[in-house]
N, C-alpha and C positions, 0 to 999 in steps of 0.2 A: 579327161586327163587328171582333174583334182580329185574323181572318186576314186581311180586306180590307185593314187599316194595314199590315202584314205586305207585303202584295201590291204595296200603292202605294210604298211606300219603294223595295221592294227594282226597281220600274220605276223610279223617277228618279232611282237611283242607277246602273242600268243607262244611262240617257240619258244622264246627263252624265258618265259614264266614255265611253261612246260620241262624244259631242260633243269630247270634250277629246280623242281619239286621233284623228278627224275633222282636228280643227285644227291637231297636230299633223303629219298624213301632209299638208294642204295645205300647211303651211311647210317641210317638207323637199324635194317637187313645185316650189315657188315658188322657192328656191332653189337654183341647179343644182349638182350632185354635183361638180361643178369648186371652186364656193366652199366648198363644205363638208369638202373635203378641207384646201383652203390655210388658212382660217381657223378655227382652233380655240376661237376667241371665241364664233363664230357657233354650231359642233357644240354647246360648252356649254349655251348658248340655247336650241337646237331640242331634239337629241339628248336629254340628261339629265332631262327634264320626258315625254317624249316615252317614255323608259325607266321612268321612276316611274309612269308612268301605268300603265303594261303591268305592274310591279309589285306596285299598290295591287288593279289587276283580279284578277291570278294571287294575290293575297295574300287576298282577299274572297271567290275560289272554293274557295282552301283551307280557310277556317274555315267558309262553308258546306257545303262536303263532309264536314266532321265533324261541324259541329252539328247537320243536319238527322236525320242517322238519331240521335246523341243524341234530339233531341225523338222523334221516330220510334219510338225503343224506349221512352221513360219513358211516352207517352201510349197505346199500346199494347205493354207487355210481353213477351204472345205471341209479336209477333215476331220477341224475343230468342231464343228458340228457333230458329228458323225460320233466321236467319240463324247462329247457331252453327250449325244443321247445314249448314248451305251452306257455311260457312267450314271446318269441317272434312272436307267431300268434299275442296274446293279443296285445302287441306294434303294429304290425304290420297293424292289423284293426283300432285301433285308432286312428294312423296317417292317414289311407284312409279318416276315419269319419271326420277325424279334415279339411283333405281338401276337402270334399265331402259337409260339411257344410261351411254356409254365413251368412250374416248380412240379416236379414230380415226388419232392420228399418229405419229411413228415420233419418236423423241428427238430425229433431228437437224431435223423439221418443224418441233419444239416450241421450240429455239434460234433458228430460222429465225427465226416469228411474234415470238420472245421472249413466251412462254405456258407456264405451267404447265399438268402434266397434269391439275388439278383445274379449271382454269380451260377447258380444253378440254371436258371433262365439262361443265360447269358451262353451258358456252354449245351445246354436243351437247343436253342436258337442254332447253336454252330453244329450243331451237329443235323440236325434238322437240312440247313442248309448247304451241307456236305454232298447229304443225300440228295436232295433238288438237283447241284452243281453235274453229281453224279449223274441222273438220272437222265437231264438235258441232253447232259455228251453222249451216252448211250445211242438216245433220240436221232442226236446230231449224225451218229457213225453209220446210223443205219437209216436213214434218209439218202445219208450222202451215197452209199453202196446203193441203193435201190435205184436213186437216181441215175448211177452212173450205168448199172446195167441198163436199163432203158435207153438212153442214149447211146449205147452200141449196136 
């Protein structure tokens, strides 16, 4: 019963965030990008409301991006586990990657970008582990397809 109230809020709070960006994207549409340059009366009007909207949304997803695995772990603990150990693979390879990656650039490259040699490293590292990230999921899709024909 309390997940259903749960269920219904969190839809007509989605609709009417939905509705009010709706109504905004047709007032900026209705007025053309000519008026909305010249009149700064107008951008306040549209624009600013328009912006809080997108806001309140990205501000709603954040607190349930944290609260949910909160509830998540208190009502099942176990899974506290579960995910420290997943959060400490994640650490774990990161640090391999961070020291698995180098500077690939020569001092005067490094003045060039205006980038430090840690920063170079730093984006070597994330890129590096981009590819990993990528490579996994690949892994992952076609394990799961193989899998699942065999199981039919």
């Amino acid at each position: 019963m309390e997940k259903n109230i749960i269920v219904r809020l969190f839809k007509i709070i989605s609709v009417i965030i939905i509705l009010a960006g709706v109504v905004f994207v047709a007032l900026v549409w209705l007025n053309s990008s000519k008026a909305l340059n010249e009149n700064l009366g107008l951008q306040n009007m549209i624009l600013n409301p328009f912006f809080a909207v997108g806001y309140i949304a990205l501000g709603i997803c954040l607190l349930l991006a944290f609260l949910f695995p909160i509830i998540s772990i208190i009502s099942n603990p176990k899974s506290l586990l579960k995910a420290l150990i997943g959060l400490a693979i994640i650490v774990g390879l990161g640090l391999l990657i961070y020291t698995l990656s180098s500077n690939e650039f020569s001092s005067l490259q490094l003045q060039e970008f205006k980038i430090a040699e840690t920063t170079s490293r730093q984006i070597g590292a994330a890129l590096f582990g981009t590819y990993a990230i990528g490579a996994v999921a690949i892994l992952v899709i076609f394990y799961a397809e193989i899998s699942s024909f065999f199981k039919t």
